[in-house]
C-alpha positions as CSV (number, residue, x, y, z in Angstrom):
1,X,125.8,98.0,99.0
2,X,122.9,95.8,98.5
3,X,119.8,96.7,97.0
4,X,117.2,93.7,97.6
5,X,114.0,94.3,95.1
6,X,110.8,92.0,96.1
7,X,107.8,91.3,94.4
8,X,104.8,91.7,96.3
9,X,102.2,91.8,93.6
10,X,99.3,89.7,93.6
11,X,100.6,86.7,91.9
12,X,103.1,85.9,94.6
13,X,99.7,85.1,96.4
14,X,100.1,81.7,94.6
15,X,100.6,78.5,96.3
16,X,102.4,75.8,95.1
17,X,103.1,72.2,96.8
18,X,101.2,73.9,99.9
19,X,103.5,77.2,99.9
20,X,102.7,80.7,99.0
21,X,105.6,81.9,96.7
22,X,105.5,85.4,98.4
23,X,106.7,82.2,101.8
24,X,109.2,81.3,99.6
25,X,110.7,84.8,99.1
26,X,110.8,85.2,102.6
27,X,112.8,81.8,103.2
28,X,115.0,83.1,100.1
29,X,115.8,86.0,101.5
30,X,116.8,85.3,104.7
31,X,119.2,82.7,103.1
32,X,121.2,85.0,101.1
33,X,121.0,87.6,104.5
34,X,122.7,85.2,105.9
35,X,125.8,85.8,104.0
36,X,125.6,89.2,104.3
37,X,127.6,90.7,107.4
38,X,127.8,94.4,109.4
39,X,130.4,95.8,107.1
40,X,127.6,95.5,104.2
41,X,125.0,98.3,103.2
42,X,121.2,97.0,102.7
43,X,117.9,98.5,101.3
44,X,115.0,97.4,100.5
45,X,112.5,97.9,98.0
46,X,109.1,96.7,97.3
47,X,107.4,96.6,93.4
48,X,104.4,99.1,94.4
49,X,104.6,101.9,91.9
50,X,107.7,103.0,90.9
51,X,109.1,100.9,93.7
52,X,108.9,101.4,97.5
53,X,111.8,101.8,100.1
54,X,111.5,100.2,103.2
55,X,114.1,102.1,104.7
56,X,114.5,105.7,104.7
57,X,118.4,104.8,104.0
58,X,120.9,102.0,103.9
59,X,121.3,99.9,107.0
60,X,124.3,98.2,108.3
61,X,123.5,94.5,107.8
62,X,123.7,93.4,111.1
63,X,120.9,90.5,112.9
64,X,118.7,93.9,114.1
65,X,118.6,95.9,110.8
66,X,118.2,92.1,108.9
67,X,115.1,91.6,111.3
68,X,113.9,95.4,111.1
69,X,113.7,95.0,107.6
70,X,112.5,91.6,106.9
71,X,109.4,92.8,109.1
72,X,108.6,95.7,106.8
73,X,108.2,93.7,104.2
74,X,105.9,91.4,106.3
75,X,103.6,93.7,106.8
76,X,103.5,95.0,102.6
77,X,102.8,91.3,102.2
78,X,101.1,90.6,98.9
79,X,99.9,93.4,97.1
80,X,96.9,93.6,94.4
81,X,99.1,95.7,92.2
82,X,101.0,94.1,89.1
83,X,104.6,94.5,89.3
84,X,106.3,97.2,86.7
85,X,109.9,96.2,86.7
86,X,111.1,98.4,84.5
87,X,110.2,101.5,87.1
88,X,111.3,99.6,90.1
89,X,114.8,98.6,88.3
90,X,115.2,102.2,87.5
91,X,114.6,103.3,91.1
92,X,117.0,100.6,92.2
93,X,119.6,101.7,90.0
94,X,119.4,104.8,89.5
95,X,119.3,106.0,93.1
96,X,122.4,107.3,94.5
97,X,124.8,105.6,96.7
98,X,126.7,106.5,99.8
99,X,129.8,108.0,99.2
100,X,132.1,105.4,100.5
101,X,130.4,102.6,98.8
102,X,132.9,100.9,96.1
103,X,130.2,98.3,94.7
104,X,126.3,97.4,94.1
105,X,125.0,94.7,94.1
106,X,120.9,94.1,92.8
107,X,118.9,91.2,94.0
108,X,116.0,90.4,92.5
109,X,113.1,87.9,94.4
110,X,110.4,87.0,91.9
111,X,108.0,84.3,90.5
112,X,109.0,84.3,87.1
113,X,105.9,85.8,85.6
114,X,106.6,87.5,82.3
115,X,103.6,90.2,83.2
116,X,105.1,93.9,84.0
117,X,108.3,93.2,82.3
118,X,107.8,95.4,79.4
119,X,110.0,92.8,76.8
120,X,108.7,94.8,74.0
121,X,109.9,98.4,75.3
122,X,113.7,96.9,74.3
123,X,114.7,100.7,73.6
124,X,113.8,101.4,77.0
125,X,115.7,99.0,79.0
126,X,118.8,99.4,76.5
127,X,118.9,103.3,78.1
128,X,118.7,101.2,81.6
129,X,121.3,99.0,80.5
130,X,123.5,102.1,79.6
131,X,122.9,104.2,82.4
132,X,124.3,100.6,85.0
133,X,127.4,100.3,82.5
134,X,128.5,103.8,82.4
135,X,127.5,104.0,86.4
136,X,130.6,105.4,88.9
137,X,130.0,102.6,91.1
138,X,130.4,99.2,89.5
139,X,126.9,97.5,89.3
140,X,125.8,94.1,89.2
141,X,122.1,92.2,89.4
142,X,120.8,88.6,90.4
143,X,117.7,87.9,90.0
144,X,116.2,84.3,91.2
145,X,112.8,82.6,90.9
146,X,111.3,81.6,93.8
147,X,108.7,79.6,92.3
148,X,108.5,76.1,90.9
149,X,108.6,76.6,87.1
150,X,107.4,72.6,86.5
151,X,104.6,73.1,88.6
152,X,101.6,72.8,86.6
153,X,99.6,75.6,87.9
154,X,95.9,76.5,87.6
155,X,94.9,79.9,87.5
156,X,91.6,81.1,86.3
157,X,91.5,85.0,86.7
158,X,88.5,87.2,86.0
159,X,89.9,89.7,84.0
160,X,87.7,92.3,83.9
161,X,83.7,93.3,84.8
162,X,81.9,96.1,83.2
163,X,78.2,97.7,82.1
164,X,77.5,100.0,79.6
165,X,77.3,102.7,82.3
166,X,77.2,103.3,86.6
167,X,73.7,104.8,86.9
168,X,70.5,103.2,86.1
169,X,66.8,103.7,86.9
170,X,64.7,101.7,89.2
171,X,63.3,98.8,87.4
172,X,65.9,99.2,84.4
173,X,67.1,96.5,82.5
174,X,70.8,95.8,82.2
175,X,73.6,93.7,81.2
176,X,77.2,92.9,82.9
177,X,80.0,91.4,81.2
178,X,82.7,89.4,82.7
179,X,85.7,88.2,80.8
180,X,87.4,85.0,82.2
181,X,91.0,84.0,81.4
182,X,93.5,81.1,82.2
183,X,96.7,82.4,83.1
184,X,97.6,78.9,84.0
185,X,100.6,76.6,82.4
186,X,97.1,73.3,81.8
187,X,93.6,73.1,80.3
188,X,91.3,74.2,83.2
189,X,88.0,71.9,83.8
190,X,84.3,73.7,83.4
191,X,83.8,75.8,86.1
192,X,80.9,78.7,87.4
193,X,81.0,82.0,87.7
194,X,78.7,83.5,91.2
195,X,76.8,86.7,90.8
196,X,76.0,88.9,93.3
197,X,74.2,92.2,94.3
198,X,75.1,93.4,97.8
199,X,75.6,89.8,99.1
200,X,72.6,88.4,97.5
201,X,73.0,85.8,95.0
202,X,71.9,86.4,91.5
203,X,72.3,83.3,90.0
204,X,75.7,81.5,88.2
205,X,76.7,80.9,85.0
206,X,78.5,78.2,83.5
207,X,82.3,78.8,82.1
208,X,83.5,75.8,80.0
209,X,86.9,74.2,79.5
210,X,89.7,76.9,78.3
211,X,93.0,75.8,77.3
212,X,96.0,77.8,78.7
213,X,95.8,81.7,77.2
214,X,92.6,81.3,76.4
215,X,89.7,83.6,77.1
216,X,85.7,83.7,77.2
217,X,82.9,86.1,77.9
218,X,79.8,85.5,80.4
219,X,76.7,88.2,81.3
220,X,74.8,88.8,83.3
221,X,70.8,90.7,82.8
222,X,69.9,92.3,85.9
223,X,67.0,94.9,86.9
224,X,68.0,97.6,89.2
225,X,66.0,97.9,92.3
226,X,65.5,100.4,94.8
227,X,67.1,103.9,94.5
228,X,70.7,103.9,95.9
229,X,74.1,102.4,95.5
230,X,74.9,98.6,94.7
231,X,77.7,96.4,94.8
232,X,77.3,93.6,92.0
233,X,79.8,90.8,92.6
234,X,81.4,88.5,90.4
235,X,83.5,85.3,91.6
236,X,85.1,82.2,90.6
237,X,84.2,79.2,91.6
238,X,87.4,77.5,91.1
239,X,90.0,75.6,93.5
240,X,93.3,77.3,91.4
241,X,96.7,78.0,92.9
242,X,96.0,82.4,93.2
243,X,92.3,83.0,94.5
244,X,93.1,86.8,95.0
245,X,92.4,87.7,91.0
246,X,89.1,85.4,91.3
247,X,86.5,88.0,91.9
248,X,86.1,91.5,90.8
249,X,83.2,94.1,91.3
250,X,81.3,97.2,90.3
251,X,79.5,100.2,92.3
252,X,76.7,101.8,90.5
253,X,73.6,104.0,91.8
254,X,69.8,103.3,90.9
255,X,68.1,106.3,90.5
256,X,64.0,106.8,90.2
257,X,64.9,109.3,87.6
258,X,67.1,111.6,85.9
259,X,65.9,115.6,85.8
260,X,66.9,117.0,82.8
261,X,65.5,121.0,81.9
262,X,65.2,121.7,78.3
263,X,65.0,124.6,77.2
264,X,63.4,125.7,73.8
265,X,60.8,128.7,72.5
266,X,58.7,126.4,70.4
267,X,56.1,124.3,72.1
268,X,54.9,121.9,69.2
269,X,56.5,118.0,70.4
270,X,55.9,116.3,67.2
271,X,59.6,114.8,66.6
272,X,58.9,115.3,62.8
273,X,59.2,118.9,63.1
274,X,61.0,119.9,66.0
275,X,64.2,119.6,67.8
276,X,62.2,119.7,71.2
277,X,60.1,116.9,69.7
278,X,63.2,114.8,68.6
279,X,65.1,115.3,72.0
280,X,61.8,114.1,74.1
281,X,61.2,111.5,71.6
282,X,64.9,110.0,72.4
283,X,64.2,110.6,76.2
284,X,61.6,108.3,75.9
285,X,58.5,110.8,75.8
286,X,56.7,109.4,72.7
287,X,53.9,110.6,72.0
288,X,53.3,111.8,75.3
289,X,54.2,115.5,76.7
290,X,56.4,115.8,79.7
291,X,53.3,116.9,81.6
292,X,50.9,114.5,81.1
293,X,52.5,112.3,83.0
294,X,51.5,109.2,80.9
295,X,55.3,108.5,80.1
296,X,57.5,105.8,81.9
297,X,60.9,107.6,80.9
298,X,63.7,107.9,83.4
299,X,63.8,110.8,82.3
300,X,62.3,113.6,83.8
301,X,61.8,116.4,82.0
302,X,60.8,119.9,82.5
303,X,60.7,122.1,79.5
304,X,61.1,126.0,79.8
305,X,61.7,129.2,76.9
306,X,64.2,131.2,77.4
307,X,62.8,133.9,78.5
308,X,62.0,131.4,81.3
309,X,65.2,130.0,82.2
310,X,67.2,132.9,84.4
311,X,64.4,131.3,87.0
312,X,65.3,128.0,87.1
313,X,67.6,126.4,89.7
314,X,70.6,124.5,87.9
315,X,71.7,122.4,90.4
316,X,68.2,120.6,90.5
317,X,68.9,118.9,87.4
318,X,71.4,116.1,85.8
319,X,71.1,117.8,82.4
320,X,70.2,121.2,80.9
């Protein structure tokens, strides 16, 4: 039987010389199908999750079943997931064989990147290890790098986007953080990130040099606009061997304002004295009362006793 595991995670999206390594899988697997024949057993399984079968059970390896499965994996193509090896060795090697099979064999069809292997979790793949050598059916892996390991690649990857939080108020201020990294094997050249907010530019910002490894932090202040939800953007502008990790974005809704109830017996708002006064103070009240309407909070408030509050509807507010 054998078991042929394929990366499909994004950084197979890579091209190098021209080629997309997840192209080069393709023309490494069907050269070692070739010396496969009908008296052998073949599965396939993609790195999504734990791993993913493309068969429901182990084909003869005849030119139909070869074809049948080499289209399955066409149509996973690359994936945005990062690979887990550890799980998807496991689910290789772990599953059960047929009855009548006498051998295994694993093939492994990677880049070479060190991401998902887990080298630190050694106690882990020791129990792997164990579980192959003590297997009823004797086991043997290949693994082989499809990539060009001397390729001096460029890959700038934005590694993450955030804000402090997903819902703002219409003409609030805020900040968003990207953090860009080379994954790349050279020094990338200065380079700009594009921001944008539902397909209209915001503006760019400059990213300077980084050596290999490195990493560096850009913002972004923008004031939310109408009430809804927004899409803000951030991308890239870089000519690097995997484009796929290049941009990254972030929902959040723009409210006109947030109703909070509060409820308290005492109607004296001086923050001094009071925790009614101290909670509107921090809401952004002031010195103003909720119902003079002089404040500019987000926040709107209604304040109630208790005696008042079996009245009240609950689901009209954000807060209580």
């Amino acid at each position: 039987e054998v078991i042929f595991v394929w990366d499909v995670s994004m950084s197979m999206g890579r091209t190098q010389h021209g080629q997309k390594c997840f192209d080069r899988l393709l023309e490494k697997t069907a050269t070692l199908f070739d010396q496969l024949g009908p008296s052998d057993r073949l599965r396939g399984l993609a790195t999504i999750g734990p791993g993913e079968w493309l068969t429901t059970e182990p084909l003869s390896a005849g030119p139909e079943q070869k074809q049948q499965l080499t289209a399955a994996l066409q149509r996973v193509g690359v994936t945005e997931a990062a690979a887990d090896w550890h799980a998807v060795l496991e689910t290789a090697l772990r599953t059960p064989s047929p009855s009548d099979i006498h051998a295994r064999l694993v093939v492994v069809l990677s880049d070479g990147q060190a991401e998902g292997w887990r080298h630190q979790d050694q106690a882990s793949w020791n129990d792997l290890l164990q579980g192959v050598t003590s297997s009823a059916v004797p086991t043997a892996v290949e693994i082989y790098n499809v990539s060009d390991t001397e390729d001096q690649a460029q890959n700038l990857t934005l590694e993450s986007l955030s804000m402090s939080r997903q819902v703002f108020g219409t003409g609030e201020s805020f900040l968003v953080e990207a953090e860009v990294r080379n994954y790349g094997t050279v020094q990338t050249e200065q380079s700009t990130v594009q921001w944008t907010c539902d397909e209209l530019s915001l503006g760019k910002t400059t990213v300077g040099s980084l050596e290999p490894g490195q990493s560096t932090k850009v913002t972004l202040r923008h004031t939310a606009g109408k009430p809804g939800f927004s899409r803000i953007s951030c991308r890239i502008e870089s000519d690097d061997s995997l484009i796929a990790d290049n941009e990254r974005s972030l929902m959040l809704e723009i409210i006109e304002h947030v109703s909070v109830l509060l409820v308290d017996d005492l109607r004296d708002d001086d923050p001094l004295r009071t925790d009614r006064g101290y909670v509107l103070a921090a809401l952004g009240y002031g010195d103003a009362s909720p119902n003079d309407g002089r404040s500019k909070s987000i926040f709107q408030v209604k304040t109630v006793t208790p005696q008042e509050f079996d009245t009240e509807i609950l689901s009209q507010y954000r807060a209580v």
